[in-house]
N, C-alpha and C positions, 0 to 999 in steps of 0.2 A: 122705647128705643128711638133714636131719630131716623127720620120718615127721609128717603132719597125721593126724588121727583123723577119719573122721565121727561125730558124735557124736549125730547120729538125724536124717536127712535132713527138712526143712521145706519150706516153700515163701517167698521171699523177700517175697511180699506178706504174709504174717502177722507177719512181725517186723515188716512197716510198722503196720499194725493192734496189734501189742505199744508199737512204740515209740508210736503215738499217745493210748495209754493213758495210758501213764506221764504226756505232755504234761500230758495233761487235768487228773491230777492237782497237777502241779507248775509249771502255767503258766497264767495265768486268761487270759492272753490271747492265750491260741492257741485259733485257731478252725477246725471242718472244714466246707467243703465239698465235696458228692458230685456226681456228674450219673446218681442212679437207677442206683447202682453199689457199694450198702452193703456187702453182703456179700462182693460178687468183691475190694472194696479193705480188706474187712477194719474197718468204724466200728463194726459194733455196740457193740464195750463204751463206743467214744467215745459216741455218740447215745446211750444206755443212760442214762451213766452224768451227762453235760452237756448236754441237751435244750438247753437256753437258746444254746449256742454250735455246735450241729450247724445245717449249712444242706442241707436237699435240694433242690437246685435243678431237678432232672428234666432232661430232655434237651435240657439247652440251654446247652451247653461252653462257646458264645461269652458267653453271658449271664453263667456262672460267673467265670469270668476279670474279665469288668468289677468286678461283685459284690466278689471277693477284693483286686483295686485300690482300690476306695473304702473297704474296711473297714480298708486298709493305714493308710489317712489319721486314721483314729482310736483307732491306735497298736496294733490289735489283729494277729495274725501267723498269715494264711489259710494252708493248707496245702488245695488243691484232688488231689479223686481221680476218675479215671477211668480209663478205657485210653490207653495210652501215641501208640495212630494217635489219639485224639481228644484228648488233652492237648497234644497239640503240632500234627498236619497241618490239624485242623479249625479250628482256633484260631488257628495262627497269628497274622492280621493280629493277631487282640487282645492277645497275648501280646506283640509286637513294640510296639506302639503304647502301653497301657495297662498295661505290666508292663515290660518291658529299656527301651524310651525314656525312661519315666516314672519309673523307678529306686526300684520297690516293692516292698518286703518280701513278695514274696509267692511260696509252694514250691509249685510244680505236682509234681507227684507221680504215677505213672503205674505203671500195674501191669501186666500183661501183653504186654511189650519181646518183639521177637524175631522168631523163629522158632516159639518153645518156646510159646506158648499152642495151638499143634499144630492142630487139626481145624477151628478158627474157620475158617481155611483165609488167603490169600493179603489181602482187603480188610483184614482185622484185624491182619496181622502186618507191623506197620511195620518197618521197615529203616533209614530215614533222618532219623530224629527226633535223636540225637546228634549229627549233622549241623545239622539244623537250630536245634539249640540254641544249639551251642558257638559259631556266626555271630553272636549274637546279643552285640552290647556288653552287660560288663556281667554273663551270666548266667554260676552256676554250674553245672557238669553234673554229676552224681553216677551210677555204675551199679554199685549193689553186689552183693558174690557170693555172699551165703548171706542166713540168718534172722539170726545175730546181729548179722552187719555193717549191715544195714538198721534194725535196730532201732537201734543207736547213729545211723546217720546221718540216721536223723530225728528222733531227742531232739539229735543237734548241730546244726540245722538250723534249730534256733529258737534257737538264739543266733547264728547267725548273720547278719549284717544285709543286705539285697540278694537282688535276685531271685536262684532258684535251681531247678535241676530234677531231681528226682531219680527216677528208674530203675530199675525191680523185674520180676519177673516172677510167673508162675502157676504153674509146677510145682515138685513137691516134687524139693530137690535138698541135696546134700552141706550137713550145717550145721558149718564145721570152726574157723571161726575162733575165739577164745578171746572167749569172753562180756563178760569187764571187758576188754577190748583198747578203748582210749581210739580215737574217730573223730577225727581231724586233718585237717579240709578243704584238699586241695591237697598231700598226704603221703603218696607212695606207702608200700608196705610189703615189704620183701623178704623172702620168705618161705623161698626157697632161696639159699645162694650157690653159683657156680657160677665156673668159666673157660673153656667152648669153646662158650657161646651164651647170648648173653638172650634169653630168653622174658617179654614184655610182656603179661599178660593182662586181661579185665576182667569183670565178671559173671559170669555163668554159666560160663564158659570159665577161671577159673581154679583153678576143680577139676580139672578136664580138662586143666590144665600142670601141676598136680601131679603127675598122671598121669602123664600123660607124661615128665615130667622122672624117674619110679621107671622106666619100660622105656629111656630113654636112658641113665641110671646103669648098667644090666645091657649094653648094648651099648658101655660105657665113652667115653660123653658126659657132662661136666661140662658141666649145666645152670642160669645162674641164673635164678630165677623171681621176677617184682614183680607186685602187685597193687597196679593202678592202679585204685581205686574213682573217685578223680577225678579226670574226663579235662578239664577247664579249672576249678581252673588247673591247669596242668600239671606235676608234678613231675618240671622239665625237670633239673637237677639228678642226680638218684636214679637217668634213664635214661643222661644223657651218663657218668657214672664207672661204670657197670654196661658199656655200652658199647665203652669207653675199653680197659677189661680183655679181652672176650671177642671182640671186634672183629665181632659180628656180632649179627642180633636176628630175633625173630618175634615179631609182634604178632598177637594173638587177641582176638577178637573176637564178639559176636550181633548181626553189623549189616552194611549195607553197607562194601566196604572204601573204598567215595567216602564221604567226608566222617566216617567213624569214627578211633578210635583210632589206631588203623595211620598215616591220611593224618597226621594232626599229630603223631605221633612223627617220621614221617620230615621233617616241615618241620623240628623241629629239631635233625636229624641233616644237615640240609642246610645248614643255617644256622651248623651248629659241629663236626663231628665225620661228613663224610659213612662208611656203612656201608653192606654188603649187607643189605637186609631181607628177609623173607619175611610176608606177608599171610595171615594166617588168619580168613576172612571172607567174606560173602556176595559174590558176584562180578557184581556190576554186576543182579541179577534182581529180582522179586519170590519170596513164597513160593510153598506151594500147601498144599493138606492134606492132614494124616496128623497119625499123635502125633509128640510132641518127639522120641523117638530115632529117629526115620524121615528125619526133617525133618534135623534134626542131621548125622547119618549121609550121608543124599543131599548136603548142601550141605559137607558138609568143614569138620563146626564141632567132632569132637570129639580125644581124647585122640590117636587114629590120625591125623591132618590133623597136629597138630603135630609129631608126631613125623616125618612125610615131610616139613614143613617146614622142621624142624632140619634134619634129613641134605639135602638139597638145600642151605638157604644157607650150612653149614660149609663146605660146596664150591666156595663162590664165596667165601670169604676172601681 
């Protein structure tokens, strides 16, 4: 299998904070709003460096969103940061009404997804925001797996036209992807080939199939692994002929397995090509706290989870 390198582990919200930089420089009309959340999402250099197009909005998410819709109208391209439970659950209605109804240029942005922001504990670690994105007519989802991939997918993200959301988190983790690796909205990546199992990963969890896919190769399981940074649209495509070959799949996940990755692969596994799948994913809970690898660990999110989940759905071929 080819071998990924880490090449000095980051945290995926600072590539958000790198690629915002770049923006600054190379796009006058991209603009950030925070909600009293500079540093955890990473503006300083943006605010630093374009005072005139930084907005702090303070603690007031639903306000933000409106804000980022109007400025849409004068052609300028908001990219809104805070936590990923208040970028999406708090906000909602206005995101639904004033953003995906309304069909405005505007990148919610959300740092701390998961599990993995660890000790905040259970109210901060949302679960169901991918869900509740991917509902919505219209939006993009985005959840990328390291620092470099994030960085591209928020300089891709302003050329992109239409709402869009995209998906980071807080701890420092695996940075493996290749730096110039061009972001393709809606284009999965296959990173491994394989013939006795797809492995469908996303965020944080696809280090964690890499993983796994080196102790499967040792127990003489041919694994192939996709990095699916975007989960709508869906690079339905990429999974049915990965599929098609290995006759069987795990879908991995930092979310619930209602209304995550996992449930819209298997609709269109159902829709064209049914399979045995297996779920690697929060199982219907909320969190609690601890750090990331406790959390991890306890909920069956890492390299050992998928590897019981291969040898189980090989079994039901």
């Amino acid at each position: 299998m080819k071998k990924y390198t880490n090449t000095g582990s980051k945290d995926t919200r600072s590539g958000f904070g790198a690629g915002m930089t770049e923006l600054g420089q190379k796009n006058e009309n991209v603009v950030a709003l925070c909600a009293d959340l500079i540093g955890s999402l990473k503006f300083d250099e943006f605010k630093k460096n374009h005072p005139e197009r930084f907005f702090q909005i303070g603690i007031a998410e639903a306000n933000m969103i409106g804000i980022a819709a109007g400025l849409t109208i004068g052609g300028k391209i908001p990219f809104t940061g805070t936590f990923a439970n208040f970028s999406t659950g708090r906000v909602y209605d206005q995101i639904r009404q004033s953003v995906a109804y309304s069909d405005k240029n505007v990148k919610i942005c959300a740092s701390h997804a998961g599990l993995t922001l660890g000790e905040d504990g259970a109210t901060h670690q949302i679960l169901e925001d991918i869900g509740l994105m991917k509902m919505l007519p219209g939006m993009t989802v985005i959840n990328t797996c390291d620092y470099n991939q994030t960085k591209a997918a928020t300089i891709a993200l302003a050329d992109h036209h239409g709402p869009a959301y995209l998906r980071f988190g807080r701890p420092v983790v695996a940075n493996f992807t290749p730096a110039d690796e061009p972001f393709v909205i809606g284009k999965a990546i296959l990173l491994n080939e394989g013939t006795d199992v797809t492995i469908v990963a996303t965020g944080h969890l696809v280090w964690e199939a890499l993983i796994a896919a080196e102790a499967l190769e040792a127990k003489g399981i041919s694994a192939e692994v996709i990095n699916i940074h975007t989960i709508k649209p869906l690079d339905e495509e990429a999974i049915l002929k990965s599929v098609a070959k290995t006759k069987c799949i795990v879908t991995a996940e930092e979310h619930n397995y209602l209304g995550g990755l996992g449930e819209s692969i298997s609709g269109v596994l159902a829709l064209n090509n049914p399979a045995p799948q297996e779920f690697v994913a929060v199982k219907d809970s909320f969190g609690e706290s601890g750090t990331p690898e406790q959390l991890m660990e306890k909920y069956k999110l890492n390299n050992q989870a998928i590897v019981e989940a291969v040898e189980r759905v090989i079994k039901r071929k």
